[in-house]
mmCIF file as gemmi writes it, N, C-alpha and C atoms, coordinates in Angstrom:
data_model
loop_
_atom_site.group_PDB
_atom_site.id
_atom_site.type_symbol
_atom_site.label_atom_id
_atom_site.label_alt_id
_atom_site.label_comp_id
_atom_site.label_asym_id
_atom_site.label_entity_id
_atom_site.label_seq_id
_atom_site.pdbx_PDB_ins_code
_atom_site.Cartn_x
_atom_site.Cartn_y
_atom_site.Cartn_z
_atom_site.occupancy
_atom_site.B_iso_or_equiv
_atom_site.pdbx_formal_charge
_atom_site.auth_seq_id
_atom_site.auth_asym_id
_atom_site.pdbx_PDB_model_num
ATOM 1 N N . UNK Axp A 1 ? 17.838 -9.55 -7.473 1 0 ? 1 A 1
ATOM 2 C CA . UNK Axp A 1 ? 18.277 -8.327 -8.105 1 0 ? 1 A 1
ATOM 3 C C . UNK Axp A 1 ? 17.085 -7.51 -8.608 1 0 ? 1 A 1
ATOM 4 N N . UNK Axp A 2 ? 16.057 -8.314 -9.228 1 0 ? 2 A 1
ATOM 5 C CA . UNK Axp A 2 ? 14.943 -7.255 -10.035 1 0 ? 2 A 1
ATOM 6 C C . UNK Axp A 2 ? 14.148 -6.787 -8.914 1 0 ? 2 A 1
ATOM 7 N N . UNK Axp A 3 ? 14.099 -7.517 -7.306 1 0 ? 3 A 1
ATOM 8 C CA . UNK Axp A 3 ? 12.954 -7.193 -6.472 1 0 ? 3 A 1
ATOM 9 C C . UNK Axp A 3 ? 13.822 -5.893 -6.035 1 0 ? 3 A 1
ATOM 10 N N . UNK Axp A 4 ? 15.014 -6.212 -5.655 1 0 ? 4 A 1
ATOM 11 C CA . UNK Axp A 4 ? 16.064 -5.042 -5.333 1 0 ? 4 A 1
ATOM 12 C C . UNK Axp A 4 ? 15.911 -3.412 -6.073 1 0 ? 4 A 1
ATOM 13 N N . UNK Axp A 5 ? 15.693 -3.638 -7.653 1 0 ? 5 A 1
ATOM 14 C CA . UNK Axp A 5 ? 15.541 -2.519 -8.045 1 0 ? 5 A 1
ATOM 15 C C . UNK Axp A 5 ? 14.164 -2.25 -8.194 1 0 ? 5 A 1
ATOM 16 N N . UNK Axp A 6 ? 12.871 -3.086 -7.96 1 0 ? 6 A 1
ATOM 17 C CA . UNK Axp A 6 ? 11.483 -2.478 -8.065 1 0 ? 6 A 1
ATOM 18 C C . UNK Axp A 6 ? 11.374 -2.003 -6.33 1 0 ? 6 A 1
ATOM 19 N N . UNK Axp A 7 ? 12.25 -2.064 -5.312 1 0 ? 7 A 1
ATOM 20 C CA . UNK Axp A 7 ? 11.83 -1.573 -4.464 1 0 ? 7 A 1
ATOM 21 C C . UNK Axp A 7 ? 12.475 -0.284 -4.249 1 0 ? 7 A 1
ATOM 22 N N . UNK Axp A 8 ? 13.491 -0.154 -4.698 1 0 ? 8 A 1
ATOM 23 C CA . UNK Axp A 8 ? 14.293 1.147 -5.138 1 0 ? 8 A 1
ATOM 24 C C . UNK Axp A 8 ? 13.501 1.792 -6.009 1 0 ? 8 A 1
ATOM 25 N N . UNK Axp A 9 ? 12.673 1.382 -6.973 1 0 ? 9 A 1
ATOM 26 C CA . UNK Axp A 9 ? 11.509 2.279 -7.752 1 0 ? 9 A 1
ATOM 27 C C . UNK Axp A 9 ? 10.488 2.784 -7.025 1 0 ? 9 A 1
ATOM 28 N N . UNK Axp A 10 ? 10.083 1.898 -6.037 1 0 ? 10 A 1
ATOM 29 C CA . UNK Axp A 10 ? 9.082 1.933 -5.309 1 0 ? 10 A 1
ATOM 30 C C . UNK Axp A 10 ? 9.529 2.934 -4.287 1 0 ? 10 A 1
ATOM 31 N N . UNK Axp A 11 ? 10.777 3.112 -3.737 1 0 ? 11 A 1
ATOM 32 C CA . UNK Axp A 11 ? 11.077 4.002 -2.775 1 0 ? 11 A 1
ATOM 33 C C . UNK Axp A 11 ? 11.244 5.915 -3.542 1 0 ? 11 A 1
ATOM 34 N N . UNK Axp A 12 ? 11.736 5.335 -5.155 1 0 ? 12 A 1
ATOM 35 C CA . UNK Axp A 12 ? 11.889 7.031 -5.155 1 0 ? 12 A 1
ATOM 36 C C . UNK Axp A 12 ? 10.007 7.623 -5.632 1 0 ? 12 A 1
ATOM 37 N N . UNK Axp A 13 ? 9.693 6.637 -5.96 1 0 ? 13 A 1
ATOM 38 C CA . UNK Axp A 13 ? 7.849 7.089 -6.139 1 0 ? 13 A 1
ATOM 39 C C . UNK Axp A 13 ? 7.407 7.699 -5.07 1 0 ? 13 A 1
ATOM 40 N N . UNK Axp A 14 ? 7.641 7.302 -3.747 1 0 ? 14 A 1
ATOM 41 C CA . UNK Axp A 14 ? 7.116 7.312 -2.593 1 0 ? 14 A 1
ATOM 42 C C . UNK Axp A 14 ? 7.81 8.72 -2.219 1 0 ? 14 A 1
ATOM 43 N N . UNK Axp A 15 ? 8.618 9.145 -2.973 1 0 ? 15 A 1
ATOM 44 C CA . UNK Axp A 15 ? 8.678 10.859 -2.487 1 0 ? 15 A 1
ATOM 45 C C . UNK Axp A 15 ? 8.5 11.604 -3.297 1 0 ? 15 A 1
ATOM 46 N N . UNK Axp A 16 ? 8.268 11.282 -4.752 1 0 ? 16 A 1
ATOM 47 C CA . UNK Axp A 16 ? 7.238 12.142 -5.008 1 0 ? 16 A 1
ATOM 48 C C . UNK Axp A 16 ? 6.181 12.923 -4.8 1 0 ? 16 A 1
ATOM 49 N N . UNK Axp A 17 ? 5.773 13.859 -5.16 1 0 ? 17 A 1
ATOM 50 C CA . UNK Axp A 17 ? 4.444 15.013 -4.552 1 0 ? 17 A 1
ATOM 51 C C . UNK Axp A 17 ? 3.381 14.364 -5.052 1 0 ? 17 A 1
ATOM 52 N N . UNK Axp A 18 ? 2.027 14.023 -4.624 1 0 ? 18 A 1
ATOM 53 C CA . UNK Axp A 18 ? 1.239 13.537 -5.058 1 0 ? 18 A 1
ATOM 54 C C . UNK Axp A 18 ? 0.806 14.256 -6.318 1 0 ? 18 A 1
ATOM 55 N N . UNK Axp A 19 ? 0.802 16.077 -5.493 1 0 ? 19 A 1
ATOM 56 C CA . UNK Axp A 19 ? -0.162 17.344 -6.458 1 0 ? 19 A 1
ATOM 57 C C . UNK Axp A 19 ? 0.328 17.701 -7.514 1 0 ? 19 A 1
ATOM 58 N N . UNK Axp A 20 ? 1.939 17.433 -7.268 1 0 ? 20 A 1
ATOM 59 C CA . UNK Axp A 20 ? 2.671 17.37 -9.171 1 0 ? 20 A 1
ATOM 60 C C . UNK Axp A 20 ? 2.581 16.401 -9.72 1 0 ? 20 A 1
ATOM 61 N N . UNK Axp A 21 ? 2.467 15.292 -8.982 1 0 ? 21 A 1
ATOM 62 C CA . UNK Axp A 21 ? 2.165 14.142 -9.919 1 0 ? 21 A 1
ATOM 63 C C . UNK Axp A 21 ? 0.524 14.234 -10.854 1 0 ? 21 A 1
ATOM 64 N N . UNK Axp A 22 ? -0.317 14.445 -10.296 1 0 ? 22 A 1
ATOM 65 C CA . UNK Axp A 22 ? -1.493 14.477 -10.523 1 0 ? 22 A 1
ATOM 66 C C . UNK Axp A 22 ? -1.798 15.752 -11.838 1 0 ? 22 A 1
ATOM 67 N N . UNK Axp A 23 ? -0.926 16.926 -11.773 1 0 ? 23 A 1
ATOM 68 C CA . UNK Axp A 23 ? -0.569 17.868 -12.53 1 0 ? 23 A 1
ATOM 69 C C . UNK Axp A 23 ? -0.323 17.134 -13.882 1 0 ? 23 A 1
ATOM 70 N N . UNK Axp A 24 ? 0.071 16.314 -13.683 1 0 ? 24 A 1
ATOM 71 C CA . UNK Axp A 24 ? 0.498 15.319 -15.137 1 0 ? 24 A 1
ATOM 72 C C . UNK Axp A 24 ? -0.107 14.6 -15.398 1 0 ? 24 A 1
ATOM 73 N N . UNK Axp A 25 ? -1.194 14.418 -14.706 1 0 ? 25 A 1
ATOM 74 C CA . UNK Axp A 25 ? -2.184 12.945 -15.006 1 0 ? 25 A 1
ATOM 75 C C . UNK Axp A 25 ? -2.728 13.131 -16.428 1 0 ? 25 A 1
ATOM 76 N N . UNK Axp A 26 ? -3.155 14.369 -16.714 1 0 ? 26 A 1
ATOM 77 C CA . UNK Axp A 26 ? -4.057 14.97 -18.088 1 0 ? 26 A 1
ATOM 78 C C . UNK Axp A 26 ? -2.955 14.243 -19.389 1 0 ? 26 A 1
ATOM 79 N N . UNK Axp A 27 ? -2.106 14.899 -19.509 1 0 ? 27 A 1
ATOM 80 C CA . UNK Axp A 27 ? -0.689 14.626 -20.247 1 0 ? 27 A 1
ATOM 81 C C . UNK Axp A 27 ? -0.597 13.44 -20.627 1 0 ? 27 A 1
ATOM 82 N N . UNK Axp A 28 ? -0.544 12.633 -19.496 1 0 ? 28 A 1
ATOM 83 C CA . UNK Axp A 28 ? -0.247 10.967 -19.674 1 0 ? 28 A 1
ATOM 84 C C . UNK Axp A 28 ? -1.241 10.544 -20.155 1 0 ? 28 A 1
ATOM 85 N N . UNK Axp A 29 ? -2.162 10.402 -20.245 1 0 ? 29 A 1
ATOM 86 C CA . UNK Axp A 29 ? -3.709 10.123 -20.311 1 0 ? 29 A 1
ATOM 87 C C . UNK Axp A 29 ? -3.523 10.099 -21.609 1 0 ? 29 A 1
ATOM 88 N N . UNK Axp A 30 ? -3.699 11.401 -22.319 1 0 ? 30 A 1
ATOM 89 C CA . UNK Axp A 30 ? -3.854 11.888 -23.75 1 0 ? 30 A 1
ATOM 90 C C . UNK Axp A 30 ? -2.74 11.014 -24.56 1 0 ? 30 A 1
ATOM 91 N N . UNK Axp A 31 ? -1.521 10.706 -24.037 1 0 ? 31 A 1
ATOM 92 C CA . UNK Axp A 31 ? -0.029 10.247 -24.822 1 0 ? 31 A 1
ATOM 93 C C . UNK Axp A 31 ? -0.904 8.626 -24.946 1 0 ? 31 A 1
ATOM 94 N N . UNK Axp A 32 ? -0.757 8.399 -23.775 1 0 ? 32 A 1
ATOM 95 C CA . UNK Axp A 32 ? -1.453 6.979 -23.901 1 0 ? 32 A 1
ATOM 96 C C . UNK Axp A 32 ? -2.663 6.445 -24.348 1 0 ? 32 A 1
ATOM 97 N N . UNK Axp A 33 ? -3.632 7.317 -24.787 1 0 ? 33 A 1
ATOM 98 C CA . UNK Axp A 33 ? -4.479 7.013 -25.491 1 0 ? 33 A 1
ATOM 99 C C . UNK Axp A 33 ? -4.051 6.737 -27.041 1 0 ? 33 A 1
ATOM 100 N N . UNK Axp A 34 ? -2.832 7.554 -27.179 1 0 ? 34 A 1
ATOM 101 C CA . UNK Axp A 34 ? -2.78 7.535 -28.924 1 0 ? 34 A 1
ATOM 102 C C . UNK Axp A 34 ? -1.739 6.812 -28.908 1 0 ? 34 A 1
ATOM 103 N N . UNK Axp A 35 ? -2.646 5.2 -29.14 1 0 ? 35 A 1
ATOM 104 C CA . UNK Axp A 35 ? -1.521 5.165 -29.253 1 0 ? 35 A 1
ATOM 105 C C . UNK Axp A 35 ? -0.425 5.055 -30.012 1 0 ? 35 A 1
ATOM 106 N N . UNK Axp A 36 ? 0.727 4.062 -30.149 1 0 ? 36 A 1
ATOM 107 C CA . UNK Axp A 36 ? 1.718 3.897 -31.016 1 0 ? 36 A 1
ATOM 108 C C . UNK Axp A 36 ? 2.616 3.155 -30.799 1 0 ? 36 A 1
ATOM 109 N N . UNK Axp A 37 ? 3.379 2.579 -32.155 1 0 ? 37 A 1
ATOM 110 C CA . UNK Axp A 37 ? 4.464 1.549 -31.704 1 0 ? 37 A 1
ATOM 111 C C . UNK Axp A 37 ? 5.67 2.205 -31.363 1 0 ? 37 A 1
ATOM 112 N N . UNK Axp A 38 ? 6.088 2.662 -30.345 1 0 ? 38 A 1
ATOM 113 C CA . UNK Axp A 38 ? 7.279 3.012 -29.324 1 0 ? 38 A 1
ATOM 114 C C . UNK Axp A 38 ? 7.085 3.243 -28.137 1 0 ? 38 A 1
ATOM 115 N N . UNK Axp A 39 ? 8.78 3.167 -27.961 1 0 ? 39 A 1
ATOM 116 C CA . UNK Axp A 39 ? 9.267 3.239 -26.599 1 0 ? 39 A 1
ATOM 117 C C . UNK Axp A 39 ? 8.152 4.709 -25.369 1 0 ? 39 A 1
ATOM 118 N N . UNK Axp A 40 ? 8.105 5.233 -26.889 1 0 ? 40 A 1
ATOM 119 C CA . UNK Axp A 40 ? 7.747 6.277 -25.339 1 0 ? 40 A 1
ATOM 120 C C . UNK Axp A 40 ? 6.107 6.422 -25.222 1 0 ? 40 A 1
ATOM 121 N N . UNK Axp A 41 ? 5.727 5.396 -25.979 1 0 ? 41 A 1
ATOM 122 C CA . UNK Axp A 41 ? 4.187 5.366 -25.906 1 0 ? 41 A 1
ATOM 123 C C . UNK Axp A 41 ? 4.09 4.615 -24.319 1 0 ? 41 A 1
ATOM 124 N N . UNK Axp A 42 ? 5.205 3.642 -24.71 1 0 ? 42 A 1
ATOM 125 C CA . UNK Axp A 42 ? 4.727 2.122 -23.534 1 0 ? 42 A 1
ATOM 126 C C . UNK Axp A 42 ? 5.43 3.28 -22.286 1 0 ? 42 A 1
ATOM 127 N N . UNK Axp A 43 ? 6.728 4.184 -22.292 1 0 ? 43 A 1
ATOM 128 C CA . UNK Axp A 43 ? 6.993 5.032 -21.179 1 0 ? 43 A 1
ATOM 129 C C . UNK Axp A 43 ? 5.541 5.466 -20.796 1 0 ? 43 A 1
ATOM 130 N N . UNK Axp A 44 ? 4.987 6.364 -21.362 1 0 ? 44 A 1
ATOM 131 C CA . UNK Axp A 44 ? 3.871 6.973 -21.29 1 0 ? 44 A 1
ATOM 132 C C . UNK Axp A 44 ? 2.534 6.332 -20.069 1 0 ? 44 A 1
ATOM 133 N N . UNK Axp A 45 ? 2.481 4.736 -20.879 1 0 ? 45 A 1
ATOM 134 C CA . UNK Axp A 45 ? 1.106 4.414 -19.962 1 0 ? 45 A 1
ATOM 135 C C . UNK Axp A 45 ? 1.745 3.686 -18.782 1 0 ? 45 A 1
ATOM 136 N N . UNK Axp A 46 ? 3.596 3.988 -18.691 1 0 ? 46 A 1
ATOM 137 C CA . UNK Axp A 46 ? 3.703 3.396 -17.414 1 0 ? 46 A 1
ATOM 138 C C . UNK Axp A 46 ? 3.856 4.326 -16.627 1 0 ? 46 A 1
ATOM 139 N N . UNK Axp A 47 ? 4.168 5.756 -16.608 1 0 ? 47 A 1
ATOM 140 C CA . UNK Axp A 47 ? 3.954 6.926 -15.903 1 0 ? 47 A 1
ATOM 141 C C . UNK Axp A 47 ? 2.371 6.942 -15.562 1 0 ? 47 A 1
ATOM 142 N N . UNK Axp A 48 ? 1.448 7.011 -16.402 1 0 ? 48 A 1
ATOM 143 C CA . UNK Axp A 48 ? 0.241 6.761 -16.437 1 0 ? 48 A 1
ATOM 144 C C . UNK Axp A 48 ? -0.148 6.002 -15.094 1 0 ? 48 A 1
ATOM 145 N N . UNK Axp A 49 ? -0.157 4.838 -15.12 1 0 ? 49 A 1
ATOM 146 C CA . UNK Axp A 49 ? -0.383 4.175 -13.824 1 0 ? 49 A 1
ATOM 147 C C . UNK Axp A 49 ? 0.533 4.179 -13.131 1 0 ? 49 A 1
ATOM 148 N N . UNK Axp A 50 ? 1.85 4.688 -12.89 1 0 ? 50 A 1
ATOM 149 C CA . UNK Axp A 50 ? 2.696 5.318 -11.577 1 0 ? 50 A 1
ATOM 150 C C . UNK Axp A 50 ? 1.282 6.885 -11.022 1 0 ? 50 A 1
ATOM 151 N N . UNK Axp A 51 ? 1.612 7.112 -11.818 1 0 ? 51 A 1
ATOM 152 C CA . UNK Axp A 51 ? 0.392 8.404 -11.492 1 0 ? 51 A 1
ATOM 153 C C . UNK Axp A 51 ? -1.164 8.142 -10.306 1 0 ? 51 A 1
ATOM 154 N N . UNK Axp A 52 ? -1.787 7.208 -11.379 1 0 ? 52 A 1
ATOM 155 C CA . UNK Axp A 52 ? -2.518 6.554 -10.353 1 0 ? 52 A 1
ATOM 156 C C . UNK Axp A 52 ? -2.58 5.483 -9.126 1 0 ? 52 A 1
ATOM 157 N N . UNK Axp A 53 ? -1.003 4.758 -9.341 1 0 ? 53 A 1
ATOM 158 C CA . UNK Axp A 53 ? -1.365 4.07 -8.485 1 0 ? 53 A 1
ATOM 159 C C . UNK Axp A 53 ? -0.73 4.724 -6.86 1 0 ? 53 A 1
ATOM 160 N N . UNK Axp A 54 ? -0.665 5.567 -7.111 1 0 ? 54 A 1
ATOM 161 C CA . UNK Axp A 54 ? 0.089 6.387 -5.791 1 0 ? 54 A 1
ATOM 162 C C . UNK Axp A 54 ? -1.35 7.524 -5.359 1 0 ? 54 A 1
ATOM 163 N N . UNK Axp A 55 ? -2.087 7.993 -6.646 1 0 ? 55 A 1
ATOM 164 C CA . UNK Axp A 55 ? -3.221 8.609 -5.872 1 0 ? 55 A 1
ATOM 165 C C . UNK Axp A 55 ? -4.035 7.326 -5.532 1 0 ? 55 A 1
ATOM 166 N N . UNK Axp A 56 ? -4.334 6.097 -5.533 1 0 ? 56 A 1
ATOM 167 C CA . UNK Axp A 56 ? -4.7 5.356 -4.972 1 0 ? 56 A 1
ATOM 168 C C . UNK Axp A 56 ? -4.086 4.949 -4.04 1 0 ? 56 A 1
ATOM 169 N N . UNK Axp A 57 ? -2.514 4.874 -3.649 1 0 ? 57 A 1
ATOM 170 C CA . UNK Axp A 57 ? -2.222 4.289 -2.186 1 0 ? 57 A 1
ATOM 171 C C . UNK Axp A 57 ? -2.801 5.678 -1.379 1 0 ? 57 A 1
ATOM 172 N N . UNK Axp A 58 ? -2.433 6.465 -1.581 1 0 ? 58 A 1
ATOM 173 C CA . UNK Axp A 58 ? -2.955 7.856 -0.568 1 0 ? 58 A 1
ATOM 174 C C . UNK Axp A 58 ? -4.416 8.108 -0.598 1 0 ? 58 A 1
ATOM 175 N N . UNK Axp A 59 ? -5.437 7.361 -1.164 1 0 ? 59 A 1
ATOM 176 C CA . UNK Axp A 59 ? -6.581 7.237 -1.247 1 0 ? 59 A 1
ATOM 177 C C . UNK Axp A 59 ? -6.792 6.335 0.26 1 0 ? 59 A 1
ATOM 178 N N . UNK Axp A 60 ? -6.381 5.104 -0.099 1 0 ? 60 A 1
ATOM 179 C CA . UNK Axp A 60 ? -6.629 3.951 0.769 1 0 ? 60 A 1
ATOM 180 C C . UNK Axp A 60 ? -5.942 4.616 2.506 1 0 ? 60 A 1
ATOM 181 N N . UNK Axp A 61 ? -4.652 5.38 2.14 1 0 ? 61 A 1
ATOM 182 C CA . UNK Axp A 61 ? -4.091 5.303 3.475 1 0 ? 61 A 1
ATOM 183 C C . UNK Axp A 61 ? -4.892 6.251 4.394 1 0 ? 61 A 1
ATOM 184 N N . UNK Axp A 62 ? -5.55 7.687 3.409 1 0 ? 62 A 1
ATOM 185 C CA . UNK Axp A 62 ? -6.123 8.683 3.971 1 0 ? 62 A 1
ATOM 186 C C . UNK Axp A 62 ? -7.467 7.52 4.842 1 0 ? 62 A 1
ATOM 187 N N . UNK Axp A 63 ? -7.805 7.312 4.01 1 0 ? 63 A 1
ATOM 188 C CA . UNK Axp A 63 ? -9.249 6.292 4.464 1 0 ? 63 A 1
ATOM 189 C C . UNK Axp A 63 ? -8.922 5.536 5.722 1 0 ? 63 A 1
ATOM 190 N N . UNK Axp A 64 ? -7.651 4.673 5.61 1 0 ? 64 A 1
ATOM 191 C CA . UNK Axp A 64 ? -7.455 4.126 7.19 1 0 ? 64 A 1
ATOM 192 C C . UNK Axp A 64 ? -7.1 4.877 8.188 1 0 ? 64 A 1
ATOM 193 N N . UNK Axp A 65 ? -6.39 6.064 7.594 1 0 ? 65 A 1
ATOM 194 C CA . UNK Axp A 65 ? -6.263 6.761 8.931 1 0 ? 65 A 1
ATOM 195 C C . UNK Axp A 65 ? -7.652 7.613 9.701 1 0 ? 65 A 1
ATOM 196 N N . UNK Axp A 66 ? -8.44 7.804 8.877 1 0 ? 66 A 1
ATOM 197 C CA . UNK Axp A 66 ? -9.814 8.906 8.971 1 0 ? 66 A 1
ATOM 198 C C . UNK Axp A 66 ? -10.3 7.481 9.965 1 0 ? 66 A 1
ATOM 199 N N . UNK Axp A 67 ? -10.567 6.639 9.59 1 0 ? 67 A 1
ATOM 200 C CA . UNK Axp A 67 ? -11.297 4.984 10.525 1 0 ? 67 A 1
ATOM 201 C C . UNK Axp A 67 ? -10.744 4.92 11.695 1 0 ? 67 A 1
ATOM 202 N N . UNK Axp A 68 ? -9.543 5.219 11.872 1 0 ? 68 A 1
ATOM 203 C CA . UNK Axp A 68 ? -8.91 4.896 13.179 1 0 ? 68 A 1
ATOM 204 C C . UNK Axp A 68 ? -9.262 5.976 13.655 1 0 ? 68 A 1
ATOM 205 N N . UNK Axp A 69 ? -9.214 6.977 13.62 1 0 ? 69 A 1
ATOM 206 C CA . UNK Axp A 69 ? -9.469 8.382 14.126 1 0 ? 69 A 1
ATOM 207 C C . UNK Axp A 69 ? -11.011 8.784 14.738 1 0 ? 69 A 1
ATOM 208 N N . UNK Axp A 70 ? -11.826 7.894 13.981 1 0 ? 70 A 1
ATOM 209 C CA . UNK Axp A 70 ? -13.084 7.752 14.29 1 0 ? 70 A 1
ATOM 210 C C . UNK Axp A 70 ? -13.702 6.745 14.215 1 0 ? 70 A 1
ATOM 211 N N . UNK Axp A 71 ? -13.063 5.893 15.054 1 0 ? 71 A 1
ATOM 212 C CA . UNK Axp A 71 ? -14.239 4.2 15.079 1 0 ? 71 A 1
ATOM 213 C C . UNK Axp A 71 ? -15.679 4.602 15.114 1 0 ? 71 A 1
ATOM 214 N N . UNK Axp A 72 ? -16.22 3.095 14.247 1 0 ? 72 A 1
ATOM 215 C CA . UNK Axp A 72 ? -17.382 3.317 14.499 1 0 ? 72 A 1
ATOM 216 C C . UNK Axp A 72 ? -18.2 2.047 15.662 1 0 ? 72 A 1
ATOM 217 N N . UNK Axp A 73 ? -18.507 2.644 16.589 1 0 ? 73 A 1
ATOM 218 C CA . UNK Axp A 73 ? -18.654 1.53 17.677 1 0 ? 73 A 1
ATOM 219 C C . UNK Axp A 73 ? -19.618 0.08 17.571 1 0 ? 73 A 1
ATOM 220 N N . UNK Axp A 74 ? -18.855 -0.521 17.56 1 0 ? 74 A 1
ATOM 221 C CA . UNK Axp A 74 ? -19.955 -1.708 17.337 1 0 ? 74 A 1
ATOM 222 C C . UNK Axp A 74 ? -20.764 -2.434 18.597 1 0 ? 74 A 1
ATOM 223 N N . UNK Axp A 75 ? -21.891 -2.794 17.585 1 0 ? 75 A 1
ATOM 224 C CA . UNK Axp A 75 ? -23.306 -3.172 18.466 1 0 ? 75 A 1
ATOM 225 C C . UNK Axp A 75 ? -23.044 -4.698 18.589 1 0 ? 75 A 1
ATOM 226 N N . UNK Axp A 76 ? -23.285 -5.257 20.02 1 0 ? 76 A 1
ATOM 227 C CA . UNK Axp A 76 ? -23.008 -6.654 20.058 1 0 ? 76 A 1
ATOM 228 C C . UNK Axp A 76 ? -23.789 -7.467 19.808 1 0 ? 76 A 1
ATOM 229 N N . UNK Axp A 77 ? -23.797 -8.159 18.885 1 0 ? 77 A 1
ATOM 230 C CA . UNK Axp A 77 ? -24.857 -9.148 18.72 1 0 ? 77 A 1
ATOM 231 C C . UNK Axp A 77 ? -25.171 -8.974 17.422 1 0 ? 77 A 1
ATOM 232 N N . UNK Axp A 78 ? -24.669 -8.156 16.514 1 0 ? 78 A 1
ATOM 233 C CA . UNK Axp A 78 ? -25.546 -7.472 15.052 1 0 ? 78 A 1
ATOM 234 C C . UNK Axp A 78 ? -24.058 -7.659 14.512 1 0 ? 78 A 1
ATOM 235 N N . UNK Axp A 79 ? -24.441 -8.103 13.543 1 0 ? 79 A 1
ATOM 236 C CA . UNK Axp A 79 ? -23.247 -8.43 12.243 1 0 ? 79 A 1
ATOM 237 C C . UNK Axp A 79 ? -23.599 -6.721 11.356 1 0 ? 79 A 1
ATOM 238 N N . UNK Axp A 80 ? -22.067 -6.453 10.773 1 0 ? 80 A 1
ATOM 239 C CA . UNK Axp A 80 ? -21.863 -5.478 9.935 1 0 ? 80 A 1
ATOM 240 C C . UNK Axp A 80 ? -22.221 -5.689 8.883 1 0 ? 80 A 1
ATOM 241 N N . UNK Axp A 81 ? -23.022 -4.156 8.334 1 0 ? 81 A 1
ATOM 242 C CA . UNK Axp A 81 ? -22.856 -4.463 6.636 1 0 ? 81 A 1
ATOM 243 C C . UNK Axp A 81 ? -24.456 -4.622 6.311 1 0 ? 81 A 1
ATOM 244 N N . UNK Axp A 82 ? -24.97 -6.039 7.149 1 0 ? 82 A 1
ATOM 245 C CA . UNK Axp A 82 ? -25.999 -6.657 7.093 1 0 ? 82 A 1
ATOM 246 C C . UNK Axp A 82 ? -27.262 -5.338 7.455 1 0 ? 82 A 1
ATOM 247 N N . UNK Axp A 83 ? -28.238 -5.473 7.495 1 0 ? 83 A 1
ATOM 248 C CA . UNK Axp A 83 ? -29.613 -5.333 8.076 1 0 ? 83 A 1
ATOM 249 C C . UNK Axp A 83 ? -30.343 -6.242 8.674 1 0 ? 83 A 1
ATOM 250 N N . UNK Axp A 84 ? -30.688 -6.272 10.048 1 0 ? 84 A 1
ATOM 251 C CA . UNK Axp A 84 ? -31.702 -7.571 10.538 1 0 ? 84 A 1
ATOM 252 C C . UNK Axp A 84 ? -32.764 -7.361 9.946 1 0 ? 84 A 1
ATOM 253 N N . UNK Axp A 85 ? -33.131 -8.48 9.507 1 0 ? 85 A 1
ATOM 254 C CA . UNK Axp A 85 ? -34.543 -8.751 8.787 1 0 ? 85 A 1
ATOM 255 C C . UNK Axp A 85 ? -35.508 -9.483 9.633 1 0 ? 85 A 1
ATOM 256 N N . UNK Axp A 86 ? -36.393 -9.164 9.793 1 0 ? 86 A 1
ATOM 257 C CA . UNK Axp A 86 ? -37.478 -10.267 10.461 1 0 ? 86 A 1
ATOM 258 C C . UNK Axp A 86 ? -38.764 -10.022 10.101 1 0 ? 86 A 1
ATOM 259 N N . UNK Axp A 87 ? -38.947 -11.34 9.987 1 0 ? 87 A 1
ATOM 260 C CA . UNK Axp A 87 ? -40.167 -11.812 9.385 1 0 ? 87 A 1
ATOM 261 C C . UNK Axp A 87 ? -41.304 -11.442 9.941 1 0 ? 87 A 1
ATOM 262 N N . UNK Axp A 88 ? -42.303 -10.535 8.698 1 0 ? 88 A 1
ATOM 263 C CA . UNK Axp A 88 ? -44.017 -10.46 9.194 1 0 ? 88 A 1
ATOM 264 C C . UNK Axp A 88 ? -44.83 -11.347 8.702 1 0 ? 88 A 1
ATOM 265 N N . UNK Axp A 89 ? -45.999 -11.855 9.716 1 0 ? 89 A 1
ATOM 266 C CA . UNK Axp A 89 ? -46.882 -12.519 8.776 1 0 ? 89 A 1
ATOM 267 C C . UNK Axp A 89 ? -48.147 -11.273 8.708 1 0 ? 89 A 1
């Protein structure tokens, strides 16, 4: 039942506008900094990270799609990431 309704949360997030969401980021920020003992403080820093964690999935997704769109071709024999090093005397 609870996975039932966090994916039903998860589905109406997912149509939200990112650019109105983000419109509110300032707002939430400020509520949740001050803070306080109530309900709408703890509302507050959970809008708060609904806020961000959706400009972070569209962070990550923009990023995989830009990678696929433009591989970067790999060299055979050379590990990623790394630099070959070799030794001078």
């Amino acid at each position: 039942m609870i996975e039932k309704a966090v994916n039903q949360l998860a589905e109406k997030i997912l149509n939200l506008d990112e650019a109105s969401l983000t419109a509110l980021w300032e707002k939430y920020k400020d509520r949740m900094e001050r803070f306080e003992v109530s309900r709408d403080w703890e509302r507050s820093v959970i809008v708060f990270f609904i806020i961000n964690a959706v400009r972070a999935k569209n962070h990550i997704f923009n990023e995989q799609v830009a990678a696929r769109q433009h591989p970067t071709p790999d060299t055979p024999g050379r590990r990623r990431g790394k630099p070959e090093l070799i030794r001078v005397k």
